[in-house]
PDB file with one MODEL, atoms N, CA, C and O in Angstrom:
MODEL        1
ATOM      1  N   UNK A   1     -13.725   9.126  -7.874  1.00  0.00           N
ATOM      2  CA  UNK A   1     -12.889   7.988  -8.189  1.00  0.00           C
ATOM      3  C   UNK A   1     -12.355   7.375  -6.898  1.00  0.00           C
ATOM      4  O   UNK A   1     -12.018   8.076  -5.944  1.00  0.00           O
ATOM      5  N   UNK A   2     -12.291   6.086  -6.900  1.00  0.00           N
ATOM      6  CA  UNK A   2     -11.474   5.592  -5.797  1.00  0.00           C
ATOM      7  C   UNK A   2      -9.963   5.417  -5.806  1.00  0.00           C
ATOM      8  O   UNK A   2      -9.357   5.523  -6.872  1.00  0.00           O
ATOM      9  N   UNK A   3      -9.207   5.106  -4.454  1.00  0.00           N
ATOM     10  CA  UNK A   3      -8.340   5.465  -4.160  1.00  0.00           C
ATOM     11  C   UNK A   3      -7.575   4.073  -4.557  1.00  0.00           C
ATOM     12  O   UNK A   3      -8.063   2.947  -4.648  1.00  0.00           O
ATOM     13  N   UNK A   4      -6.221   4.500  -4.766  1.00  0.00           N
ATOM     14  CA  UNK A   4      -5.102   3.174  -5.407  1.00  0.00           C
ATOM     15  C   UNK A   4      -3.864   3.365  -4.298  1.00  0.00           C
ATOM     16  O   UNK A   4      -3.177   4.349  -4.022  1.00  0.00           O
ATOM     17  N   UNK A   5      -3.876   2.066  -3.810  1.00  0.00           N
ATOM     18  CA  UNK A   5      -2.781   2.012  -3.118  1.00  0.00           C
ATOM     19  C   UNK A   5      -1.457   1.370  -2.921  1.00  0.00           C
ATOM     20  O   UNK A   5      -1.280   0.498  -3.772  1.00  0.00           O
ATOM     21  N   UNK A   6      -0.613   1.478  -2.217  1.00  0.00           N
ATOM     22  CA  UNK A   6       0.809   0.638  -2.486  1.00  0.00           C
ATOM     23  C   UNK A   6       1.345   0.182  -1.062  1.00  0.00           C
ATOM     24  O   UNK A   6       1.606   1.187  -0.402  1.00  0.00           O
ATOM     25  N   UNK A   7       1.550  -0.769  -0.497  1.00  0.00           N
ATOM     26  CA  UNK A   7       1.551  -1.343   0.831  1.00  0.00           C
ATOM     27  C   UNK A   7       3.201  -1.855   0.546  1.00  0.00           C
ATOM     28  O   UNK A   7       3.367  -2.767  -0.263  1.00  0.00           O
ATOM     29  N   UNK A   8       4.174  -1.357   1.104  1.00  0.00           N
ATOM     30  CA  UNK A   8       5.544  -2.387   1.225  1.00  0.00           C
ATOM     31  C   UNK A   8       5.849  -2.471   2.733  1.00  0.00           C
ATOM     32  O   UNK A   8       5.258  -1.735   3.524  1.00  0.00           O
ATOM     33  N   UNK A   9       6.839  -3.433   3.160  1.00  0.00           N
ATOM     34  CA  UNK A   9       7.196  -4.089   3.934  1.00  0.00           C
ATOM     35  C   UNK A   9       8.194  -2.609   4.779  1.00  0.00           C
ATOM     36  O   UNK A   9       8.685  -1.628   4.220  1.00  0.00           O
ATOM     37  N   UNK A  10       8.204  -2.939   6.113  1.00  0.00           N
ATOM     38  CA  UNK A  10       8.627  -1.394   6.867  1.00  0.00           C
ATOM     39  C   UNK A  10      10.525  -1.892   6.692  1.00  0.00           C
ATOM     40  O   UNK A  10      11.296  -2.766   7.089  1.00  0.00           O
ATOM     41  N   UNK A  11      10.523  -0.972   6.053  1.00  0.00           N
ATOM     42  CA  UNK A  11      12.815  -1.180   5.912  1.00  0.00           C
ATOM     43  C   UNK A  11      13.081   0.106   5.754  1.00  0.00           C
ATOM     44  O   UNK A  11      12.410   1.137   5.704  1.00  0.00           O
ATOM     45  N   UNK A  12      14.478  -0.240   5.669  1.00  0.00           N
ATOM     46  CA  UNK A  12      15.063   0.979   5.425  1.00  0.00           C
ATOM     47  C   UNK A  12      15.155   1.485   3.938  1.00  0.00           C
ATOM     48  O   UNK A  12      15.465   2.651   3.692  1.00  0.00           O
ATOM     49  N   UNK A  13      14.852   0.494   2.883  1.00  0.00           N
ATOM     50  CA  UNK A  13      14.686   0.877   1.415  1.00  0.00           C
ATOM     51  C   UNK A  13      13.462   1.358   1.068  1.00  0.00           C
ATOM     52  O   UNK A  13      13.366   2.303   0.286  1.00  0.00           O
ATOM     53  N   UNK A  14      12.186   0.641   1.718  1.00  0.00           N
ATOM     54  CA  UNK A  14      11.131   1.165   1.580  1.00  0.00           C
ATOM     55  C   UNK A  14      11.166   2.342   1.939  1.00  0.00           C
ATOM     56  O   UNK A  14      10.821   3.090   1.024  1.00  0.00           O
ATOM     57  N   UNK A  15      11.644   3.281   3.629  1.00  0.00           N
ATOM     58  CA  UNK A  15      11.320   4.738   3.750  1.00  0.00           C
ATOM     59  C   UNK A  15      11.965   5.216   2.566  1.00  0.00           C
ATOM     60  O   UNK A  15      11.264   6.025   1.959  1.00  0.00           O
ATOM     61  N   UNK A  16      13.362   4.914   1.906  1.00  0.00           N
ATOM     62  CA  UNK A  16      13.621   6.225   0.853  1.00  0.00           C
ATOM     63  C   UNK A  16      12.866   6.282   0.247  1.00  0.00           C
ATOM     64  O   UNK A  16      12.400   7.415   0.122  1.00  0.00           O
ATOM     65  N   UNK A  17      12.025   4.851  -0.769  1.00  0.00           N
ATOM     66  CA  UNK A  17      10.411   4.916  -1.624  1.00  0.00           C
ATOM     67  C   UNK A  17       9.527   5.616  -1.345  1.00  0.00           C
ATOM     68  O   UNK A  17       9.103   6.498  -2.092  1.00  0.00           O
ATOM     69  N   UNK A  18       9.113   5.375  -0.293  1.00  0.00           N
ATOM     70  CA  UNK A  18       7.673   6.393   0.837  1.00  0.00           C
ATOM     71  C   UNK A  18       8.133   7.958   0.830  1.00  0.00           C
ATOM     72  O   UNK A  18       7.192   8.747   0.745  1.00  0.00           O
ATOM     73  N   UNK A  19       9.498   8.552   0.911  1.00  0.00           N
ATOM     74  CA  UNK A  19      10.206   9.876   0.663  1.00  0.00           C
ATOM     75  C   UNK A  19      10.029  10.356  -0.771  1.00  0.00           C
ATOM     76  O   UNK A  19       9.723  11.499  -1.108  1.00  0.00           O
ATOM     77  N   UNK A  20      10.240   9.434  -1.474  1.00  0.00           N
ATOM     78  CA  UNK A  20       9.983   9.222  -3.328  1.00  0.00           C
ATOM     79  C   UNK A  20       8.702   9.430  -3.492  1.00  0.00           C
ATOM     80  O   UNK A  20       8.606  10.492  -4.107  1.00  0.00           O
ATOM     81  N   UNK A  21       7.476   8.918  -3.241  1.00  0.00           N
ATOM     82  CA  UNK A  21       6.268   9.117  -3.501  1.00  0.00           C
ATOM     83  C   UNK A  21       5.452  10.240  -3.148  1.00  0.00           C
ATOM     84  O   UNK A  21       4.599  10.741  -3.879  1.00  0.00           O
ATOM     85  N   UNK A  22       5.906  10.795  -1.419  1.00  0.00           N
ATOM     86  CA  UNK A  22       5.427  11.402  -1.066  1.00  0.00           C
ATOM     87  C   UNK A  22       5.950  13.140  -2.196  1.00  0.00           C
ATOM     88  O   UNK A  22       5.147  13.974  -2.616  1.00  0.00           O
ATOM     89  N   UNK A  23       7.295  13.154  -2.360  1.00  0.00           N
ATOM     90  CA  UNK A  23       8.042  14.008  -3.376  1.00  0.00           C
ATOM     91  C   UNK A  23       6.798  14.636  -4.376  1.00  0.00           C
ATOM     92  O   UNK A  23       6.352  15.768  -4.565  1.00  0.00           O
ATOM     93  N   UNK A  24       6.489  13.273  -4.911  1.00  0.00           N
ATOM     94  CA  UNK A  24       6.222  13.081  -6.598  1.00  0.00           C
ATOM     95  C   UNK A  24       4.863  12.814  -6.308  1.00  0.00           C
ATOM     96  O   UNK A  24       4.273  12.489  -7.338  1.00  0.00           O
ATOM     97  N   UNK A  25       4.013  12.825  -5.137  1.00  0.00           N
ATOM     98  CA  UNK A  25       3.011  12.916  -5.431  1.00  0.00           C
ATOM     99  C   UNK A  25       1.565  13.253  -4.381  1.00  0.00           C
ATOM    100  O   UNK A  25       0.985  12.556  -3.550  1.00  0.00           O
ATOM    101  N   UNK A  26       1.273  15.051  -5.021  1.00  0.00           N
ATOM    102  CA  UNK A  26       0.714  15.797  -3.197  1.00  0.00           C
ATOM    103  C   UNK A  26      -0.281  15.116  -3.117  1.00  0.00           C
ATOM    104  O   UNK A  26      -0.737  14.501  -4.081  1.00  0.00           O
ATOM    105  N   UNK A  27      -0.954  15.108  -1.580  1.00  0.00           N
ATOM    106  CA  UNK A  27      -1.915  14.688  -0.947  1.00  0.00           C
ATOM    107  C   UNK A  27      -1.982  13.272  -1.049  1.00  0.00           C
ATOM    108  O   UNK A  27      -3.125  12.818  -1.100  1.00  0.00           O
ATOM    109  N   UNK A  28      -0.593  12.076  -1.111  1.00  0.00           N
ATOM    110  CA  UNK A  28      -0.866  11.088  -0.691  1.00  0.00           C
ATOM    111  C   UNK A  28      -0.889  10.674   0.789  1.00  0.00           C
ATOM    112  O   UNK A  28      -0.386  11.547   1.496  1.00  0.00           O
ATOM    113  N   UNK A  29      -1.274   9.727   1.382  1.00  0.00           N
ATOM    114  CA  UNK A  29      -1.735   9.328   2.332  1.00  0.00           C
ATOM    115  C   UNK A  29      -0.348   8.132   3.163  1.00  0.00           C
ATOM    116  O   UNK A  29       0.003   7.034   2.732  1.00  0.00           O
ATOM    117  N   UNK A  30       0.019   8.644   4.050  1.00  0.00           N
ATOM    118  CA  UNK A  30       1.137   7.396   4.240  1.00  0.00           C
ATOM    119  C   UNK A  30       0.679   6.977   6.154  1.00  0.00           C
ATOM    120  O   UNK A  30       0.687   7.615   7.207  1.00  0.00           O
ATOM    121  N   UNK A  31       0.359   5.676   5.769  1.00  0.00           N
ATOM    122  CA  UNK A  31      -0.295   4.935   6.822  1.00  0.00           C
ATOM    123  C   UNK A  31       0.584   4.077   7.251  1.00  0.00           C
ATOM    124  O   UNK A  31       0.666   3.013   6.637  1.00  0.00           O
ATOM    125  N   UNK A  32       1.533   4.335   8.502  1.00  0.00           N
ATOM    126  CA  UNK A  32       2.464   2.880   9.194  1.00  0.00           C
ATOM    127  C   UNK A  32       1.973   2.606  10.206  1.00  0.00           C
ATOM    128  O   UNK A  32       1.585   3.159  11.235  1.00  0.00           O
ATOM    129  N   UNK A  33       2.085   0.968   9.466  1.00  0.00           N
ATOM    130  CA  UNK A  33       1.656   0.114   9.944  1.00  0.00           C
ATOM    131  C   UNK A  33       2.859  -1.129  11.172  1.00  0.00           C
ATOM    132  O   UNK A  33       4.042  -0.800  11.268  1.00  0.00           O
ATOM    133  N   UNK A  34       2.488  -2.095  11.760  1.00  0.00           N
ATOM    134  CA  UNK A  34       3.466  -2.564  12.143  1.00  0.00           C
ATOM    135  C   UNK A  34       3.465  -3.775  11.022  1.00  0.00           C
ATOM    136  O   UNK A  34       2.620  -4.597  10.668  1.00  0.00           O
ATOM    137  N   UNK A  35       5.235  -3.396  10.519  1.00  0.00           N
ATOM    138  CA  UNK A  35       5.928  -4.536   9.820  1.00  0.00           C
ATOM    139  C   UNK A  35       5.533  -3.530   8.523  1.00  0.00           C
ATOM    140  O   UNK A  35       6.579  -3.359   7.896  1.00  0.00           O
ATOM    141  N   UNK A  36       4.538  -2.872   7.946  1.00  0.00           N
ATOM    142  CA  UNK A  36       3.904  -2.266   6.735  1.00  0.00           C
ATOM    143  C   UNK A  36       3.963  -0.959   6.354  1.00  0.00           C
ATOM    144  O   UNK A  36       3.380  -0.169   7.096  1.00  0.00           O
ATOM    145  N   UNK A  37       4.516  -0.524   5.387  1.00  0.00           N
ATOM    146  CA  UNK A  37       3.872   1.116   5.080  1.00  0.00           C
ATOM    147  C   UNK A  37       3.084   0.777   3.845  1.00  0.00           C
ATOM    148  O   UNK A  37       3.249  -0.011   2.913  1.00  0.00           O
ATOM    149  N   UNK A  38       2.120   1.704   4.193  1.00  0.00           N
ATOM    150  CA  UNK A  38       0.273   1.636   3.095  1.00  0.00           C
ATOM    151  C   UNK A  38       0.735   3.254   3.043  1.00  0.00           C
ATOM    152  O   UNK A  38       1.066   4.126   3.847  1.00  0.00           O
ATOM    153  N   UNK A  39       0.519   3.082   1.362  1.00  0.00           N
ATOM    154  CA  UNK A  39       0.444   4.897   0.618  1.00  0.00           C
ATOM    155  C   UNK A  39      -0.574   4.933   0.029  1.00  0.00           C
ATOM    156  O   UNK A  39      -0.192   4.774  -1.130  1.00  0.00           O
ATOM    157  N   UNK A  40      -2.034   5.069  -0.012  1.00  0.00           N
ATOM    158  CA  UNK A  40      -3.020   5.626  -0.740  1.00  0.00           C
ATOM    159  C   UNK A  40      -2.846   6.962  -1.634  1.00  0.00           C
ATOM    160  O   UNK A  40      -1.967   7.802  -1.442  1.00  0.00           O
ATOM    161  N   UNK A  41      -3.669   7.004  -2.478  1.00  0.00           N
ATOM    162  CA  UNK A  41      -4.067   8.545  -3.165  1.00  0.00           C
ATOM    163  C   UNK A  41      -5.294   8.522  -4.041  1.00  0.00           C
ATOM    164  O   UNK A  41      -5.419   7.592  -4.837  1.00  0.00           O
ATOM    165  N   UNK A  42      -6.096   9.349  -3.972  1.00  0.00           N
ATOM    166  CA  UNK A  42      -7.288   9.337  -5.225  1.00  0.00           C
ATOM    167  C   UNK A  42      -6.840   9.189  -6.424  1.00  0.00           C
ATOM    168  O   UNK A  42      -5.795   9.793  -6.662  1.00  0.00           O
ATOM    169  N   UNK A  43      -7.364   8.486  -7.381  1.00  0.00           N
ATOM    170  CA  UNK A  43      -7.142   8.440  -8.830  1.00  0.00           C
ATOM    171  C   UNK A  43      -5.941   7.683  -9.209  1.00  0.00           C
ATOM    172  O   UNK A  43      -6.109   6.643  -9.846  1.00  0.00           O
ATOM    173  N   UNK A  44      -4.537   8.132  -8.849  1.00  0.00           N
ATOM    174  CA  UNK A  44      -2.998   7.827  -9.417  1.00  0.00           C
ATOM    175  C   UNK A  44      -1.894   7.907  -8.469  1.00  0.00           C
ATOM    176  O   UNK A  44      -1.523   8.859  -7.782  1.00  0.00           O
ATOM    177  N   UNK A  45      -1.431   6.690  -8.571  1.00  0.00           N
ATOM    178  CA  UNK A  45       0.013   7.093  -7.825  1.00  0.00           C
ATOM    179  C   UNK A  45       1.216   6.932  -8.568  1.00  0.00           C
ATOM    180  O   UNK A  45       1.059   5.975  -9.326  1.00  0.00           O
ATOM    181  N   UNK A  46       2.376   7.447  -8.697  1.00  0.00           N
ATOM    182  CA  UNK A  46       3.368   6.900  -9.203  1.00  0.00           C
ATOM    183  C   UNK A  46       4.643   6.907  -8.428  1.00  0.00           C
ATOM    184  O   UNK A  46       4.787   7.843  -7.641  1.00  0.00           O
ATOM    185  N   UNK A  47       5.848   5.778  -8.546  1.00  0.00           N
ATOM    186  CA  UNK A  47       6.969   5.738  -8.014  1.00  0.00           C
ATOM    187  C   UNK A  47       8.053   5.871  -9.539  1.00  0.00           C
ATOM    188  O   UNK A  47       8.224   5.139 -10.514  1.00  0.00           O
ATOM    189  N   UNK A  48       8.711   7.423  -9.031  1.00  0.00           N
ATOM    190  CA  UNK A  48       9.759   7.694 -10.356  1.00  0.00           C
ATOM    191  C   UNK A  48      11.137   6.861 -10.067  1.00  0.00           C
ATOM    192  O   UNK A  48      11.474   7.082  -8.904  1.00  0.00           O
ATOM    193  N   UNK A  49      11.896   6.127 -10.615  1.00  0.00           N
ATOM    194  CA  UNK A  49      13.327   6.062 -10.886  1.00  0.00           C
ATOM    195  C   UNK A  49      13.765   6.485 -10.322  1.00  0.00           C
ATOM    196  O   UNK A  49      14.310   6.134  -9.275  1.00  0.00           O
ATOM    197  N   UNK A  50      13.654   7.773 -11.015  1.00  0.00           N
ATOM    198  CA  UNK A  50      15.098   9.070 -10.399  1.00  0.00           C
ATOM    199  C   UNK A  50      14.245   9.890  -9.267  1.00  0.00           C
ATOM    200  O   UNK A  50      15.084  10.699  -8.869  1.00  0.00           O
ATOM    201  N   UNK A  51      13.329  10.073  -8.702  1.00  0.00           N
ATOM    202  CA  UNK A  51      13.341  10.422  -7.246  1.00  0.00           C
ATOM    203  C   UNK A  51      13.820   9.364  -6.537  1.00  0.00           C
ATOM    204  O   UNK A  51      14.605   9.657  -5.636  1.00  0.00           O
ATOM    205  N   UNK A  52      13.537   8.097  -6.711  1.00  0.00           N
ATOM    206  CA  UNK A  52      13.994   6.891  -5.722  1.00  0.00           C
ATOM    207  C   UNK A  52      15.521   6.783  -6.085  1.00  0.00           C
ATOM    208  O   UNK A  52      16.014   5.947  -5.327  1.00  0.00           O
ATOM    209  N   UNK A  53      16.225   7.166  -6.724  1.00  0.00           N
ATOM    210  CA  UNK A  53      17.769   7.194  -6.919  1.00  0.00           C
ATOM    211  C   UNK A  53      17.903   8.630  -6.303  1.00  0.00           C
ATOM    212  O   UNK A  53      18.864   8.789  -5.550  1.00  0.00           O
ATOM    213  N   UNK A  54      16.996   9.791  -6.540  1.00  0.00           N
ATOM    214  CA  UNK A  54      18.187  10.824  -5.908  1.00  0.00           C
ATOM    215  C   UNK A  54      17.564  10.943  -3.981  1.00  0.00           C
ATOM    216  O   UNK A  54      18.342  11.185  -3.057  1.00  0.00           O
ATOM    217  N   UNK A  55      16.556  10.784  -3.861  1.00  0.00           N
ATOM    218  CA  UNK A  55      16.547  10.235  -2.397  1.00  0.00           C
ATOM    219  C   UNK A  55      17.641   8.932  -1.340  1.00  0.00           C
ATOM    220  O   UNK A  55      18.106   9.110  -0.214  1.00  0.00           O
ATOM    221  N   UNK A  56      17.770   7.601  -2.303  1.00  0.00           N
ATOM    222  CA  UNK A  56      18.817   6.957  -1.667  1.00  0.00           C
ATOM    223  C   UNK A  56      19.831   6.710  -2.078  1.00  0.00           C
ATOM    224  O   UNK A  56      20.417   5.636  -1.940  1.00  0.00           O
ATOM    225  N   UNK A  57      20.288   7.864  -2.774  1.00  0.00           N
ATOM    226  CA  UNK A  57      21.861   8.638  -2.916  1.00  0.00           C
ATOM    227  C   UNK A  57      22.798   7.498  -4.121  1.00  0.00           C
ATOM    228  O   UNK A  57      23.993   7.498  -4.419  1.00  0.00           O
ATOM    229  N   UNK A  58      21.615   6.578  -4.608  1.00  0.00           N
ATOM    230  CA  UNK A  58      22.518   5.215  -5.610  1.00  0.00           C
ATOM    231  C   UNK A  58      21.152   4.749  -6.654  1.00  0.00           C
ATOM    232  O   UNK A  58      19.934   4.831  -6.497  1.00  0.00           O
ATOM    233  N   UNK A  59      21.878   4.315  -7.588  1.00  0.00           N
ATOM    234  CA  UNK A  59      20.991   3.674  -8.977  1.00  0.00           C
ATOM    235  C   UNK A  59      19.705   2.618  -8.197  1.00  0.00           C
ATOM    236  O   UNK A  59      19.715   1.842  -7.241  1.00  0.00           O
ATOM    237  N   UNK A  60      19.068   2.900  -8.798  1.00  0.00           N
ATOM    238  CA  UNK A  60      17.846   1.891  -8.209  1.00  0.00           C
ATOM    239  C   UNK A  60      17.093   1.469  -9.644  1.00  0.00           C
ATOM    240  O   UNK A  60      16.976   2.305 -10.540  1.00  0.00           O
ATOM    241  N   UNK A  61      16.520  -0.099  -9.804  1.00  0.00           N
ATOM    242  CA  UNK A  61      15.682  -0.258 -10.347  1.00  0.00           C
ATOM    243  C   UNK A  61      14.887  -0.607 -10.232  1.00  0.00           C
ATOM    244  O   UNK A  61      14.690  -1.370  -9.287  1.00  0.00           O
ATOM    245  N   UNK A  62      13.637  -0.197 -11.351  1.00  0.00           N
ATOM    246  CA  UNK A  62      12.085  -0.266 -10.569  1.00  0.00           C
ATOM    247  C   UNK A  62      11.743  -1.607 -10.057  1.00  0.00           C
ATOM    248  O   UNK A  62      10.950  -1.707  -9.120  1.00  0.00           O
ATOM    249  N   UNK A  63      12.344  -2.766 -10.662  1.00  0.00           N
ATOM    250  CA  UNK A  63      11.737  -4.420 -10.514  1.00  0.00           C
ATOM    251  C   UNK A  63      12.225  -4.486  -8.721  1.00  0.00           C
ATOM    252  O   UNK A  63      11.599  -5.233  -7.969  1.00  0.00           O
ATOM    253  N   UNK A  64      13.228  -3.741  -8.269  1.00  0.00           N
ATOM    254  CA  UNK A  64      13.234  -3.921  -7.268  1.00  0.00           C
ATOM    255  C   UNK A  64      12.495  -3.458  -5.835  1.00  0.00           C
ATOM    256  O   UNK A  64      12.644  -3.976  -4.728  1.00  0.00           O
ATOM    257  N   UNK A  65      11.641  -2.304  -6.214  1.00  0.00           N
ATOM    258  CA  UNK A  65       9.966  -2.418  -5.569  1.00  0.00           C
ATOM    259  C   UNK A  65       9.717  -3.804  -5.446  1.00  0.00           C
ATOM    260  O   UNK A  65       9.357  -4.100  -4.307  1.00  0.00           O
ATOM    261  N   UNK A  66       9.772  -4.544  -6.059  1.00  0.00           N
ATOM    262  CA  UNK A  66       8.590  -5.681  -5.893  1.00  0.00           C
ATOM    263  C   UNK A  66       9.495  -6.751  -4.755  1.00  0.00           C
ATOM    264  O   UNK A  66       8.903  -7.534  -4.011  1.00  0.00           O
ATOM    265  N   UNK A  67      10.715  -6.637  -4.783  1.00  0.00           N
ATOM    266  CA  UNK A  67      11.183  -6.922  -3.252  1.00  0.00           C
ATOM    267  C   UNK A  67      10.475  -6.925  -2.092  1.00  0.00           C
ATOM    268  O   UNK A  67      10.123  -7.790  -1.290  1.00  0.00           O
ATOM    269  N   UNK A  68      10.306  -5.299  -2.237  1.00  0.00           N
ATOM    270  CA  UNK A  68       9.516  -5.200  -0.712  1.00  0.00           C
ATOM    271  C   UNK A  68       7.860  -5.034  -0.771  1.00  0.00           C
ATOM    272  O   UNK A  68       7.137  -4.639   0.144  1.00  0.00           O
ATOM    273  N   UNK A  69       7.481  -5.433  -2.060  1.00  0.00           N
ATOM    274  CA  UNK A  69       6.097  -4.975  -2.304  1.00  0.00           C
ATOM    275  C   UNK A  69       5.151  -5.531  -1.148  1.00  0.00           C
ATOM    276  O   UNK A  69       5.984  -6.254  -0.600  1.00  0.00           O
ATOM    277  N   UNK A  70       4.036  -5.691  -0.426  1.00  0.00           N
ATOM    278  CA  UNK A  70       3.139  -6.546  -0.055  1.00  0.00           C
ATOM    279  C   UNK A  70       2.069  -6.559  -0.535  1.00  0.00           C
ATOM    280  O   UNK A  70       1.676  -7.718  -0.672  1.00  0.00           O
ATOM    281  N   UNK A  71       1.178  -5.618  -0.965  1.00  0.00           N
ATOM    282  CA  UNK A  71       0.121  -5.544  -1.938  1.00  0.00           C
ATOM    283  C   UNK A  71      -0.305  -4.372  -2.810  1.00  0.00           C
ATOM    284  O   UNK A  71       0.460  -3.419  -2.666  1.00  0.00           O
ATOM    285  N   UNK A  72      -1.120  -4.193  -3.518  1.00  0.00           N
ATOM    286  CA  UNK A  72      -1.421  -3.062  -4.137  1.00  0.00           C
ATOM    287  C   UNK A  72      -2.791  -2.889  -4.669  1.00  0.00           C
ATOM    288  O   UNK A  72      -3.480  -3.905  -4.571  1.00  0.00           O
ATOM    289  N   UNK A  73      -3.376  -1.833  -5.222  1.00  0.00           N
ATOM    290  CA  UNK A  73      -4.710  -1.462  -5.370  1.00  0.00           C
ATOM    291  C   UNK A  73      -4.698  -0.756  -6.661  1.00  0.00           C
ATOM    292  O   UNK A  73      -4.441   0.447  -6.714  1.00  0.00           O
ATOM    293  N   UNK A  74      -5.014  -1.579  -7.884  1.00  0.00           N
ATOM    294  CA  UNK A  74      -4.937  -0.754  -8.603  1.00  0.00           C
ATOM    295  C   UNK A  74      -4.202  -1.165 -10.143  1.00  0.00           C
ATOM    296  O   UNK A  74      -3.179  -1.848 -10.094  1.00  0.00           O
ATOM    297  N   UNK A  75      -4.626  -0.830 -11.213  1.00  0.00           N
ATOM    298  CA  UNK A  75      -3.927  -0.985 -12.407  1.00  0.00           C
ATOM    299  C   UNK A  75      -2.749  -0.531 -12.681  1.00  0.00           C
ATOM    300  O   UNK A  75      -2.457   0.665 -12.711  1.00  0.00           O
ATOM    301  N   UNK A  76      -1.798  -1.705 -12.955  1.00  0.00           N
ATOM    302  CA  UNK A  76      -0.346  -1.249 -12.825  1.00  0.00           C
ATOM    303  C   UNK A  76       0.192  -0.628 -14.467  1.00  0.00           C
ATOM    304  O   UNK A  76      -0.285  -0.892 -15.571  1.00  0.00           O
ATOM    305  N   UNK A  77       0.785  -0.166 -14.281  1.00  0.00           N
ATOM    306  CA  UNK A  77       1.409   0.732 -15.538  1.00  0.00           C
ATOM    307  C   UNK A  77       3.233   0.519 -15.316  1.00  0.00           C
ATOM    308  O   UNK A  77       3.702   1.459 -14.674  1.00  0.00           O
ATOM    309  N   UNK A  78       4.179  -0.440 -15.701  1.00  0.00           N
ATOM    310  CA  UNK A  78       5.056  -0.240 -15.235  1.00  0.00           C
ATOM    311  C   UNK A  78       6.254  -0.190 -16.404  1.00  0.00           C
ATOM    312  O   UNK A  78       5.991  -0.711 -17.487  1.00  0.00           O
ATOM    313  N   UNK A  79       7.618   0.454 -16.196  1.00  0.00           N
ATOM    314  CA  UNK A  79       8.734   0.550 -17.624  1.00  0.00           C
ATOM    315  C   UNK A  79       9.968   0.696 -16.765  1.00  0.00           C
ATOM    316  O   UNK A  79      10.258   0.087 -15.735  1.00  0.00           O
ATOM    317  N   UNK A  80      10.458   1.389 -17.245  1.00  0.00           N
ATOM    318  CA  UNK A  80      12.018   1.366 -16.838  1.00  0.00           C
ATOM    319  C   UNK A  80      12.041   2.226 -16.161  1.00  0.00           C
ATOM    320  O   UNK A  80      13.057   2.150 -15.471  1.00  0.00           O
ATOM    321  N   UNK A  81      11.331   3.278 -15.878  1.00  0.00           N
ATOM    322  CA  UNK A  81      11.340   4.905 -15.387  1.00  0.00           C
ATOM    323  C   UNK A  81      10.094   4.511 -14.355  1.00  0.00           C
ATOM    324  O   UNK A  81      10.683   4.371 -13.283  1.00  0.00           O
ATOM    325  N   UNK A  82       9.034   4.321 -14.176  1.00  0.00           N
ATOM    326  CA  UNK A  82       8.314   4.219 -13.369  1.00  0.00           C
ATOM    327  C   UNK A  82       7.115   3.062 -13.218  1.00  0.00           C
ATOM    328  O   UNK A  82       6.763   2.279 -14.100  1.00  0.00           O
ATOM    329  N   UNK A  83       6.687   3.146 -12.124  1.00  0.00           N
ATOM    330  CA  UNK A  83       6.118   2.040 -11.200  1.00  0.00           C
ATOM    331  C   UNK A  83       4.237   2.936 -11.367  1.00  0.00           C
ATOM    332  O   UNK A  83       4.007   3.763 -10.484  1.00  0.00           O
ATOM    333  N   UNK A  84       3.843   2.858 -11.736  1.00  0.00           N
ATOM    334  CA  UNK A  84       2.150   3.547 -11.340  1.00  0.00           C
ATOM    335  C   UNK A  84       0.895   2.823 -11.000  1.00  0.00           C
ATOM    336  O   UNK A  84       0.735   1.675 -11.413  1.00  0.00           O
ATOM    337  N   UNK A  85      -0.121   3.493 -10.182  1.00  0.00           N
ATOM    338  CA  UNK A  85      -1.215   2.804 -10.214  1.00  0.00           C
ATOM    339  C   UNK A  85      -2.214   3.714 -10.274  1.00  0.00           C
ATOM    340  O   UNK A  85      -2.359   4.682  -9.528  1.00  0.00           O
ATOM    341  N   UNK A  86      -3.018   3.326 -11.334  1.00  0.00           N
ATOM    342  CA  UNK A  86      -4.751   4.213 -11.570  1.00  0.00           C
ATOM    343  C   UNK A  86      -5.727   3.098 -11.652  1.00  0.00           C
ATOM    344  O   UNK A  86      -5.306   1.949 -11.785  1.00  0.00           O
ATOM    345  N   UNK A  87      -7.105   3.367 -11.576  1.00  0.00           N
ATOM    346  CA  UNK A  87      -8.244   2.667 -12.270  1.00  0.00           C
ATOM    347  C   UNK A  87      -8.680   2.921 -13.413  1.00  0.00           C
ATOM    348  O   UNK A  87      -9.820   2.704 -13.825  1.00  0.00           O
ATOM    349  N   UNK A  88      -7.625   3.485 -14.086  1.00  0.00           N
ATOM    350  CA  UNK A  88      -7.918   3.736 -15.564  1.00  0.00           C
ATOM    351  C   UNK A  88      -7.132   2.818 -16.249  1.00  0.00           C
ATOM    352  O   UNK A  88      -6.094   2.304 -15.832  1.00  0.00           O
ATOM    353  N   UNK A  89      -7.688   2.631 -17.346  1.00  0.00           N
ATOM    354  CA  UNK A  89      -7.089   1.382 -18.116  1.00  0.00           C
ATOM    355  C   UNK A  89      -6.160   1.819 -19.153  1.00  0.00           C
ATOM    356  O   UNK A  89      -5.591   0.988 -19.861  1.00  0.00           O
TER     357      UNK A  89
ENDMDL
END
């Protein structure tokens, strides 16, 4: 299967996310870039809620990923609790 990825803008909200993903999900790939962080993984990635709230210590909601989003790879799956991407439908 190929790989799905999630590219946001380099801040200080994005590293707690990139801390969140890497948490919640082994053997992803975190590529910085200048101005960019790129997270690959085979098959699935997901960004939880509540790792991204208990990493930056306050309520977070998911629509606010797309703040810092820059691109992505992949079929989105998204709700109140989490952010995902697979090539499965």
């Amino acid at each position: 299967m190929s790989k799905v990825y999630l590219a946001l803008q380099d801040n200080d909200l994005s590293r707690y996310i990139v801390e969140a993903v890497e948490a919640d999900n082994p053997n992803v790939t975190v590529i910085y870039q200048p101005a960019m962080i790129r997270m690959e993984r085979e098959d699935s990635l997901v960004v939880r809620r509540s790792t991204v709230e208990e990493k930056l210590g306050q309520s977070w909601d998911v629509q606010e990923l797309h703040l810092n989003l820059i691109t992505i790879g992949g079929n989105v799956d998204e709700d109140d609790e989490q952010f995902s991407l697979s090539w499965q439908r």
